[in-house]
N, C-alpha and C positions, 0 to 999 in steps of 0.2 A: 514428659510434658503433660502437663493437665489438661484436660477438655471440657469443655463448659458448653452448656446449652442456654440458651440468651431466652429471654420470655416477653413478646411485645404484641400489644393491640392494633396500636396506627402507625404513625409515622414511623415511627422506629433511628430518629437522629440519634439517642443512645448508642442504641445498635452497629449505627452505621461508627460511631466514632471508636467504638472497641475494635472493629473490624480494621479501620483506621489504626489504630496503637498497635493490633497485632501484624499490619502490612508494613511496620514501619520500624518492627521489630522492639517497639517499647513494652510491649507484652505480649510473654512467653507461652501463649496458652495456643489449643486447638480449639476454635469453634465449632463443637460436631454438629450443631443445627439451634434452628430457631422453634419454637412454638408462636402459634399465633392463636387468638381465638376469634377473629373477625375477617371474614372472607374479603377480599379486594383491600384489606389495608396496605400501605405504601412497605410497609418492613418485610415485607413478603418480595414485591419488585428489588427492595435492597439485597434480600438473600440470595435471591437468584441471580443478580449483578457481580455475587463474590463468591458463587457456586457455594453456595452455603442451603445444607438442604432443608428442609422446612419441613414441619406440619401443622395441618389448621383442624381444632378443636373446638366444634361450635354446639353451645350450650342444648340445644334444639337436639342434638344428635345423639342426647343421653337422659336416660328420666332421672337420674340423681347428680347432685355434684360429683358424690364420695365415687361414681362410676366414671365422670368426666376424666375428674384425677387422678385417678387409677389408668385409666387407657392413658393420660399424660406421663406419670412417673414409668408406666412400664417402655414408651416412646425413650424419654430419656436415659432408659435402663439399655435400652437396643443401640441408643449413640452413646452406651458407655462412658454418660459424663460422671465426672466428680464432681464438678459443682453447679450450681443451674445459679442464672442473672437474670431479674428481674428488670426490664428497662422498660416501662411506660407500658407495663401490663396490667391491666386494669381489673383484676379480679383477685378475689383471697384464693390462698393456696391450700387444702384440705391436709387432713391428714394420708391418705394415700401418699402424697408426695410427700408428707412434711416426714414422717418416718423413713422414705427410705432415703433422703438427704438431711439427715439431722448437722446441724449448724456447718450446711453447707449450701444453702439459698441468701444470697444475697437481693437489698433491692434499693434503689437511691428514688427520694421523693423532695422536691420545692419546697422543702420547707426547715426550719429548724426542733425538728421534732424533741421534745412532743407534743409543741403549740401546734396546730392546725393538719391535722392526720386528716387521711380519706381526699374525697376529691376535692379540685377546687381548691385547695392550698393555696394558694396565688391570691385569688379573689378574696379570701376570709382572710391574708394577713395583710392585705390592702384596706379592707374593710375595717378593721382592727386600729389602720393608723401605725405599723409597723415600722419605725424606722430601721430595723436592721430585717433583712431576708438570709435565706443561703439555701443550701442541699445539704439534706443528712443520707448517708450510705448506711444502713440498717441490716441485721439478720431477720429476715422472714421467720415467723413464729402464725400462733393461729388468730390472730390478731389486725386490724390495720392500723399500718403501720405503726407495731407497740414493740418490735423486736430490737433487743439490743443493740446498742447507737455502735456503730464502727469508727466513724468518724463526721464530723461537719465542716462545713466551709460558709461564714457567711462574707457579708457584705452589706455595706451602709447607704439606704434608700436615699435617694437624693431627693429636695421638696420641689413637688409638681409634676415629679416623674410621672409617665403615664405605663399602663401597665404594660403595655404591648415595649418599652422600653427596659421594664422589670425582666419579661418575660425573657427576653433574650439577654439578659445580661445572668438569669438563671441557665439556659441551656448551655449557652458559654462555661459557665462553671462548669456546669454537669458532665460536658463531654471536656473538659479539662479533669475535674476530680474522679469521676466513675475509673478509668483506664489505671490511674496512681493508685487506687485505693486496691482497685486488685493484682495490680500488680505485687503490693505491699503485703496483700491478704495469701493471695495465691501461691508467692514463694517464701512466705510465712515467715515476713518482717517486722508482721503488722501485730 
C-alpha cells in the first residue's frame, strides 16, 4: 500500500475528503501525516480527529527556504511516503523536496490551468467574465502551478452566479475529483 503525506495551510476540506475516500475504502493508500505551515490552522484539528500525525513548518523558524524544505522532505522521509499531496497548501515547494519526490508531488488548484495560476484563481476567472470554471490536478514542478496537467474537470458558470455560489460548487468538485484522480494515479491507471 502506498503512503502519502498530504500538505495543507487552513482549512484543510481537501484533506479531510481524502481521509474520507480512504475511510470508505475508495482509496487504497496510508496517510503517514500531514504538514502544515501555519500554526492553529483547521487541517491540524482534522489530523488529530483521524489520528493522523502532523507537523507544523513555520517560515519564521528557518533563515532559508532551501533549509525550511529540507527539514520538510526529510519529515516526509521519516513517514516514509511515496508520494506527497498538495491540498490548499499555499506555498512553492523547493528543490529540497522536489528531488527527493521527483514526479511524485501532486497538487489540485480552481482553476483550468494554465489560465489563472497562483492565488485568487476564483476571483481573476470571475473577473475575466469566465463562463466555464473547473479544478486542474497538476504535477508540482518549480513553478506555480505550471506542472504537468494530470487531469481537469470543468463546469459551466451560470449568469448572475455569485461567487460564494462558484466557490462551492468548485470544492464540490475538488473533494469529488482529487480522491479519483489518485486513486487512478496511485494504482497506476492513470
Amino acid at each position: 500500500m502506498k503512503r502519502i503525506v498530504l500538505f495543507a495551510s487552513g482549512n484543510g476540506s481537501n484533506f479531510e475528503a481524502i481521509l474520507q475516500a480512504v475511510a470508505n475504502k475508495e482509496l487504497n493508500v496510508e496517510v503517514a501525516g500531514l504538514i502544515c505551515d501555519h500554526e492553529g490552522a483547521y487541517c491540524l484539528t482534522r489530523a488529530k480527529n483521524h489520528a493522523v500525525p502532523s507537523a507544523i513548518f513555520l517560515k519564521k523558524n528557518f533563515s532559508t527556504k532551501a533549509e525550511m524544505d529540507t527539514a520538510i522532505a526529510d519529515q516526509c522521509d521519516a513517514w516514509e511516503a511515496d508520494w506527497l499531496v498538495l491540498a490548499g497548501y499555499m506555498r512553492l515547494v523547493s528543490t529540497p523536496i522536489l528531488s527527493r519526490y521527483p514526479h511524485r508531488i501532486v497538487n489540485i488548484h480552481p482553476s483550468l490551468l494554465p489560465k489563472y495560476r497562483g492565488k485568487d484563481a476564483i476571483g481573476q476567472a470571475i473577473a475575466a467574465g469566465e463562463k466555464t470554471m473547473g479544478v486542474t490536478i497538476h504535477y508540482v514542478d518549480e513553478g506555480m502551478d505550471t506542472g504537468e496537467i494530470i487531469a481537469q474537470f470543468p463546469f459551466d458558470v451560470q449568469e448572475n452566479e455569485e461567487r460564494s455560489e462558484i466557490e462551492t460548487k468548485l470544492h464540490a468538485l475538488e473533494h469529488i475529483a482529487y480522491p479519483k484522480v489518485l486513486k487512478q494515479l496511485l494504482e497506476e491507471t492513470l
